[in-house]
N, C-alpha and C positions, 0 to 999 in steps of 0.2 A: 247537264255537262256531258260532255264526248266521254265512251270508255276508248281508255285511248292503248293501241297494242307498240309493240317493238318489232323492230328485227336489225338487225346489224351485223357488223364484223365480230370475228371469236379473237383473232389475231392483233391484238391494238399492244402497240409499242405501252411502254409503261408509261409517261410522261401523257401521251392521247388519254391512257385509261382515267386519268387527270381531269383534262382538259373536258372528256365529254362527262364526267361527273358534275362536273359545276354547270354545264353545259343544259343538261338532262335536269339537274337542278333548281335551275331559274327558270325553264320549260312550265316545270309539275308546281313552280310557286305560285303561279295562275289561275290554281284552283282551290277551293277552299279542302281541305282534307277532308270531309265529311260527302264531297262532289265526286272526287278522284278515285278511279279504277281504272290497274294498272293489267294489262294483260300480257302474259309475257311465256316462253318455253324457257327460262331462268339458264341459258347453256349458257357457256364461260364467255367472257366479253359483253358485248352492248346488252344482250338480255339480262344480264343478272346487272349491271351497273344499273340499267331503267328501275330494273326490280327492285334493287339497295332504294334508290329514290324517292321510290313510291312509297315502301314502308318507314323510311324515314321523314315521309311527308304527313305519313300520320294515314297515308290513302289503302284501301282495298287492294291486295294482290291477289290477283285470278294465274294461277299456272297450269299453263296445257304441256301434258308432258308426251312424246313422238308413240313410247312405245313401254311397255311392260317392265322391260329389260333395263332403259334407259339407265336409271340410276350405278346397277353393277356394272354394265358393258360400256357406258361411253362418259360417264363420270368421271374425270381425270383427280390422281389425288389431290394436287394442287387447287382443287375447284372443289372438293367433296365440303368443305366446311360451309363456304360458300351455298353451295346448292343446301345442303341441309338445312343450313339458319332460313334462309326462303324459304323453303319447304312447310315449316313452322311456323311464319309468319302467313305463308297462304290460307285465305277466307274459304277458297277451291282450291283442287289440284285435282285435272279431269285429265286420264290417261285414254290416248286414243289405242283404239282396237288393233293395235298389232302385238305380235310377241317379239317380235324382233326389231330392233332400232335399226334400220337401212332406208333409200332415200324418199322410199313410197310411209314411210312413218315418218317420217320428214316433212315432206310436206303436205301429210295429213294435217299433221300439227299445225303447219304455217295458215291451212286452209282453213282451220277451227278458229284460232287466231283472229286472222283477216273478219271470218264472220261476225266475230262476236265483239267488233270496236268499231268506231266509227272515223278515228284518229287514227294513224301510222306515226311513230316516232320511228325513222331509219338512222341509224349509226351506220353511215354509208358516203363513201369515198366519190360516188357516182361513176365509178367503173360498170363496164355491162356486165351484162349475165354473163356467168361460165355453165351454171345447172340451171334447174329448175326449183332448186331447193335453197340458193343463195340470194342474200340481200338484193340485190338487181330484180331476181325473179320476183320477189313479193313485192317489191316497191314496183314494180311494173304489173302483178297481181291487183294490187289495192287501188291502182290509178286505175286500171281497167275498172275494177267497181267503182269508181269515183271515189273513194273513200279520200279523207284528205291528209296529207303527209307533209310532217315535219321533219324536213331533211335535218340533223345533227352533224355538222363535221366540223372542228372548230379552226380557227388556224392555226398551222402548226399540227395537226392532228397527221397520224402517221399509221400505218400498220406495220407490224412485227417482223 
């Protein structure tokens, strides 16, 4: 079975954050829990919703985290419970070599990620790139490796 990673939007209207829960959830029912590993940088929006999924599917959560710092410096409170309860549920949580969260630990992270799955699940609108660090960029990273990707947008899905 595919280890399968995320990337998506942070921004998802509440009603989306909905929609790609059951979305993301009828994806990871495909595989037996015992098969499933979920790879994920757990930030607020589509990465921690794949993540909720995964450990609710009974599956493997692997968390790559950007940078040292991540957790005090870009943890928003609204999201701190969140990120922690993942944190605890992760089998790994492998922090990439930087001390600082800024956009080269960014996508450090996305690039560990990408490495280590053979799946993409994008929570992704199919807008273009703005960075290099944004859903577009990795979903256009991962196609370059061939990797194969499961676009998520459901109808009705909106950002914030």
């Amino acid at each position: 079975m595919p280890r399968i990673g995320v990337t998506g939007h942070m921004n998802l209207s509440p009603d989306t954050v909905e929609l790609v829960a059951a979305a993301i959830k009828e994806l990871l029912a495909a595989y037996p829990p015992s098969e499933l590993t979920g790879v994920s940088c757990i930030a607020a929006g589509a990465d921690s919703i794949f993540a909720e999924a995964v450990v609710d599917a009974g599956g493997r959560l692997e968390v790559v985290l950007p940078a040292a710092d991540y957790r005090e410096r870009r943890v928003k409170p609204n999201h701190a419970p969140t990120f922690d309860r993942l944190i605890v549920h992760a089998a790994e949580v492998r922090v990439m070599p930087h001390l600082e969260s800024n956009r080269a630990a960014y996508e450090a992270a996305n690039e560990a990620m990408l490495h280590s799955c053979e799946l993409l699940v994008a929570v992704w609108d199919g807008q273009p790139a703005v960075d290099r660090g944004g859903t577009a960029a990795v979903v256009d990273q991962a196609a370059a490796r061939g990797l194969t990707i499961q676009v998520v947008w459901p109808q009705g899905a909106q950002r914030a």
